[in-house]
N, C-alpha and C positions, 0 to 999 in steps of 0.2 A: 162635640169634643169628647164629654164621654162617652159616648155611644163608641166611637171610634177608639177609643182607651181599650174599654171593654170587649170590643173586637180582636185587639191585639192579643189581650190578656189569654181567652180562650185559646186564640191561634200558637199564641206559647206555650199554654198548658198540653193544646194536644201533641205540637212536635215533640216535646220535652217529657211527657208526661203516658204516649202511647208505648211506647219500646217497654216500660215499665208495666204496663196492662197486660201486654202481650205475655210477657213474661210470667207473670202471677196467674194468666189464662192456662199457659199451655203447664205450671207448675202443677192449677188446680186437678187440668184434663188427668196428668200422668196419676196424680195421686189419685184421681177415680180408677182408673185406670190398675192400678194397685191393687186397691182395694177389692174391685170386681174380680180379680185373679188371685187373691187370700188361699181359697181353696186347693186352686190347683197346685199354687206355690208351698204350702203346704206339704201335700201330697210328693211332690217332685223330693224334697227337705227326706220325709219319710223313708221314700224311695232309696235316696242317695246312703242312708244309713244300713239298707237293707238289700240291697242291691250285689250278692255276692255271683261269685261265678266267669266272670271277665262276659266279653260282648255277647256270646251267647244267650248264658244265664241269666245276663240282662233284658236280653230278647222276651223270654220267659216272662219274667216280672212288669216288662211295661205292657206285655199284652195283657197281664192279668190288671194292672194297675189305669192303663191308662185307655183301654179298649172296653176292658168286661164291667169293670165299676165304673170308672167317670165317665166314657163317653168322649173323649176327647178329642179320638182318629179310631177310623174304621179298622177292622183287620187289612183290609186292601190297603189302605192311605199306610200302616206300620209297617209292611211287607215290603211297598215302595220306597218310603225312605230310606227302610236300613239293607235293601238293596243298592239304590243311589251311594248312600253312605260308604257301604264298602268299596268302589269306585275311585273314592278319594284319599289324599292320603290324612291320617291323624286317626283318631282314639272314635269309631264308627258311632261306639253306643252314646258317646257323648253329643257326636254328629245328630243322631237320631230323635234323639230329647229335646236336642236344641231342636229339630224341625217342630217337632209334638207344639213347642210353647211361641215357634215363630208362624204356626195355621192360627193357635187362638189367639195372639196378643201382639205379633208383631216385633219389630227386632228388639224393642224395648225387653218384651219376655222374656225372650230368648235370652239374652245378656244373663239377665238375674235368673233366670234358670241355670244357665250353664255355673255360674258362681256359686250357687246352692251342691246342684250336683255336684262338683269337685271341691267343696270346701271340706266334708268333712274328713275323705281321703287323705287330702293333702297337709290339712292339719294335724292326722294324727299319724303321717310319713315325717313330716318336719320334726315333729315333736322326737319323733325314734332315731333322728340326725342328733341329738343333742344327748337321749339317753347313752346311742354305739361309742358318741365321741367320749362322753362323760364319765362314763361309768363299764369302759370297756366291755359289752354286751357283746358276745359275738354266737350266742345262738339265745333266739325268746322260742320255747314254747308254751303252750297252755290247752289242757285239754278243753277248752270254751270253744276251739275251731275243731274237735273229734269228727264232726259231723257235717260238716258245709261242704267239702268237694264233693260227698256222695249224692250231698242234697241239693248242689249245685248241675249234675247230670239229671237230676228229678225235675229239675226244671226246665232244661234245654231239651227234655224228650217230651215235657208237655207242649215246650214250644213248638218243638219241630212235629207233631202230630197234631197240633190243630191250622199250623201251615199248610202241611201235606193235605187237610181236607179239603182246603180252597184253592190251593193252586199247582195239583198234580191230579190232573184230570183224566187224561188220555195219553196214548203208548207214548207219544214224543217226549212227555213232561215226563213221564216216568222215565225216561233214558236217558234224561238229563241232568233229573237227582243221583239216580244210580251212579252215573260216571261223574258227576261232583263226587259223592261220599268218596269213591274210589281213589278219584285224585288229590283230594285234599289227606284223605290219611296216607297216602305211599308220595304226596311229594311234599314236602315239610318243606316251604317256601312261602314268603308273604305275598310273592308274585302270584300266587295260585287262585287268588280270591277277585281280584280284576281279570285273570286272564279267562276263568273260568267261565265269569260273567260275558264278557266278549265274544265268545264258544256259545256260549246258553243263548245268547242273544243274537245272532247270528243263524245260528241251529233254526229256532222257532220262526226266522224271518220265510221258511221255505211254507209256512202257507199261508195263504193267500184271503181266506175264512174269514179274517179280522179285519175290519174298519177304526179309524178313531172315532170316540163320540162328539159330536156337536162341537167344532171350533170353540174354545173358552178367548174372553178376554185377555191380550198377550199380558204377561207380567213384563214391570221394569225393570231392567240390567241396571246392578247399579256397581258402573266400572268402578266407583271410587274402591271398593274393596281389594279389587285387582290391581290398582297401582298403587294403593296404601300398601301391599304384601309386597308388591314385587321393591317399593321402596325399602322399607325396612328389611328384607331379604340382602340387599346392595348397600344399605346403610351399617346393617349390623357386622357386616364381612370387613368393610374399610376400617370401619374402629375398633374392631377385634383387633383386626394386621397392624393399624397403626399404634394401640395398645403394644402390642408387643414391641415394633419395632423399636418404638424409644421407650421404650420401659416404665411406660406412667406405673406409677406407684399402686393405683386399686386396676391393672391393667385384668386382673382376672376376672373379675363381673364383667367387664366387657366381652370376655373370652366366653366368660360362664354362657352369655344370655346369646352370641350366636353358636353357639355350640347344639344349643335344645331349640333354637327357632330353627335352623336347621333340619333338626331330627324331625321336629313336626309339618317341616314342608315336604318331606321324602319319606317317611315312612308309612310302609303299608304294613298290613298284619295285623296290628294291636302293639298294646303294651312291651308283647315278649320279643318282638322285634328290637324294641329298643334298649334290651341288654347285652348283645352283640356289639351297638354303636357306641353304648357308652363304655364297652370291657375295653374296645381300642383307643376311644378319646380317654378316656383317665384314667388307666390303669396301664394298658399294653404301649403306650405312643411314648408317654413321657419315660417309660423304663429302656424305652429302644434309644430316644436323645438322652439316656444317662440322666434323668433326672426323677426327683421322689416321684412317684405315682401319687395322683392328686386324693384319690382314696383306694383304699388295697381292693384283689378280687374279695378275699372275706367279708369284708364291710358292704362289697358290694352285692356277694350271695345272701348275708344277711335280710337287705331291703329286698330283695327281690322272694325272698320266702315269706316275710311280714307281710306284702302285698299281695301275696295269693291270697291271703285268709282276711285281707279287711276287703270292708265294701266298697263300692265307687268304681273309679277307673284304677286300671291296671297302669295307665299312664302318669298316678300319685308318685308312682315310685321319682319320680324324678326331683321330688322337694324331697325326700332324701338324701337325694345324692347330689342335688343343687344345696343344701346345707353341709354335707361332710365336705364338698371341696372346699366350701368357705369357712369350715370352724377352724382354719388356724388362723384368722386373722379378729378371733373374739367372737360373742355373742352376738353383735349386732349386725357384724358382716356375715355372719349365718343366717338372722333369720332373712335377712337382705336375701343371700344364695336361693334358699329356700323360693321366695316370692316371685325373686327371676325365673327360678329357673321353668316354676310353674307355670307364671303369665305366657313365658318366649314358647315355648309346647304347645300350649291350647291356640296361639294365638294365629298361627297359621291357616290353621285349618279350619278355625271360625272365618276369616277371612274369605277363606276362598269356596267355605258353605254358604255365605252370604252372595257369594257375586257366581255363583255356578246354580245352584238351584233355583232359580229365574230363569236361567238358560235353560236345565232341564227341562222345568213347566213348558217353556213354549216348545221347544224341541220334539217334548211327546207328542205332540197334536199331532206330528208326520206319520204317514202308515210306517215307516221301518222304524221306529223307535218303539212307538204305539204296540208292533208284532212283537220287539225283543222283550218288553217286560213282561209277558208272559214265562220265556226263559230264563230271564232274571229272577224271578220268586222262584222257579222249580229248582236251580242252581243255589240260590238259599238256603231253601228246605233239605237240599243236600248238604251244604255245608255245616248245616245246624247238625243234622244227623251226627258227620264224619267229629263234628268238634265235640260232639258227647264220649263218642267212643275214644278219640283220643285223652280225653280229663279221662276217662274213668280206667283207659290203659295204662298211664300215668301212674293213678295206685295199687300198693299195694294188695293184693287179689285178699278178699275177706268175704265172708257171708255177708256181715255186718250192714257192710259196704252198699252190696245188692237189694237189703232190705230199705235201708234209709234210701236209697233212691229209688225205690218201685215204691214205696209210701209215701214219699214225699209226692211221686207221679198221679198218684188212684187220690188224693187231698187235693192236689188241683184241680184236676180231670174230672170228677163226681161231688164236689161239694164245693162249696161258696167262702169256704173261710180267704183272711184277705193274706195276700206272700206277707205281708215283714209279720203275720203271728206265729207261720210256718218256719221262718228264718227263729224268729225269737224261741219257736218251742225246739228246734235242734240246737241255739244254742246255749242253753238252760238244761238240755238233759247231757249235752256235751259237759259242760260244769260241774254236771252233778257226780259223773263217772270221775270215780277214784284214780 
């Protein structure tokens, strides 16, 4: 009888008592798991503090950052992704980080990397929502950014010339940079940077020279990302429309958060794209129905000058403007705006980074994919080019100018020192200037 007692007992302990094991196992695993990625995560934290320039620039720093010092993806595996990346729509450089931390650690990384990289951005975009509203700011400058756009071309030319030594080989790939650089500065379009690719990759299918290497193991598709997106894509729209129609009372955070999920499922280009969408969703739209603009163009040139000269994504700008639409209904529904507006952006294109680059992976193993990424990096190294010359078209013509980025260039190029002490020393001598 006790023998049988104590049979039961155990049998209770385990149904009742595993789901709890399990739980504290895979708690233990992830905090290994943590812990083992300190560094990188670190590193990434660094990055995102010193990371100026918009996606290019960015290019620049993760090769130095995550290629030349850590080891973390090859020049080829960097080339690849933020070719893929551009392909997709939302904030590329972001896209591209995210891949960096989803090779070494898995979606887990990737999450807490992306949260790194765009916090500090975003936090110190919010933050300048609450000085414009507050304290009527309608122009910040400070000589501490004298020196980042020149030194942000200093970077995109060290990029795009140690691109150009690996993947502009012969006559083809030379004439496939050359007519990127050409197109991307004479057609001023986000369209330009897929279409290009498609042209590039297409182009390089006409020879025949290339094989895939050795079949890899297929990766898993994993649909749920695909009908999570395309869910909330149809869910945010219905309660946007039915907010408004009967006029719930906080009917604007619902407006707010499909308005930027939106933006972030259709937008190609970068960041500068999405000040065109947002000049007509709240500014131009509401003044054509006769009613106040949600925040003015001013308020609106304001963030969008403030976010050239901070680090991160150029896509911060939107905790901004996701805070000015909401600071008249108080503090709280501000930083609310802010939070939304940021998660509904990112959140898109994380989504459907997850459930598309699986499919890439096995896709390449085909000879015509396999051909086009050859095109696809020469088309890159074009566009890297074409995007320096335009930042540096952009300014003001100076010597100054010329110098801080041909030094910032010959600092990368010929010596070891690490980017954020390059960034730090131009912006320390920017401060120092009267």
């Amino acid at each position: 009888m006790n023998a049988l007692q104590d049979t039961k007992k155990r049998h209770k302990f385990i149904t009742y008592g595993f789901p709890f094991f399990v739980i504290i196992f895979r708690a233990d695993k992830a905090y290994t798991m943590f812990l083992r990625h300190i560094p990188f995560l670190k590193a990434v934290l660094l990055y995102a503090f010193t990371a100026f320039g918009g996606p290019q620039g960015h290019l620049g720093m993760m090769m130095r950052t995550f290629v030349q010092k850590r080891h973390d993806v090859t020049e080829k595996e960097l080339f690849e992704y933020n070719a893929f990346c551009q392909m997709l729509p939302g904030p590329s450089s972001t896209q591209t980080v995210m891949l960096i931390a989803l090779k070494r650690g898995g979606v887990p990384l990737a999450l807490v990397t992306l949260l790194l990289w765009i916090l500090p951005a975003a936090f110190i975009m919010g933050l300048l929502s609450f000085v414009v509203h507050y304290f009527n700011v309608k122009d910040i400058q400070t000589n501490l950014f004298s020196y980042i756009q020149p030194m942000s071309v200093g970077f995109i030319a060290y990029a795009a010339t140690r691109m150009l030594q690996t993947n502009v080989r012969h006559i083809a790939t030379w004439a496939i940079m050359a007519g990127s650089v050409i197109a991307t500065i004479l057609i001023r379009s986000p369209w330009v940077f897929p279409s290009l690719l498609l042209v590039a990759g297409t182009v390089s299918n006409f020879s025949n020279k290339r094989i895939p290497e050795p079949l890899e193991k297929p990766k898993p598709i994993r649909w749920v990302n695909l009908w999570l997106f395309a869910l909330l894509f149809i869910a945010a729209g219905v309660l946007s429309e039915a907010a408004r129609i009967n006029q719930w009372p906080n009917r604007r955070i619902f407006n707010l958060f499909e308005n930027f999920y939106r933006f972030g499922a259709i937008v190609f280009g970068g960041g500068q794209v999405l000040m065109p969408m947002m000049l007509f969703q709240f500014v131009n739209r509401p003044i054509f129905l006769h009613r106040q603009p949600m925040i003015t163009g001013e308020e609106l040139l304001t963030g969008y000058g403030v976010v050239q000269a901070m680090p991160g994504p150029v896509f911060s700008i939107v905790s901004f403007v996701g805070g000015m639409v909401m600071a008249g209904y108080g503090p709280m529904w501000q930083v609310l705006g802010c939070l939304v507006a940021t998660i509904a952006v990112f959140l898109p294109s994380t989504l459907l980074l997850f459930f598309l680059f699986p499919v890439y992976q096995n896709l390449r193993q085909h000879v015509i994919i396999y051909r086009a990424l050859e095109g696809f990096n020469a088309a890159i190294v074009g566009i890297v080019w074409a995007s320096g010359f335009v930042l540096f078209q952009s300014m003001p013509f100076a010597w100054v100018n010329v110098v801080v980025a041909a030094i910032t260039f010959c600092v990368l190029y010929f010596t070891r020192i690490p980017a954020p002490l390059v960034v730090l020393a131009w912006l320390l001598l920017g401060l120092s200037v009267s």
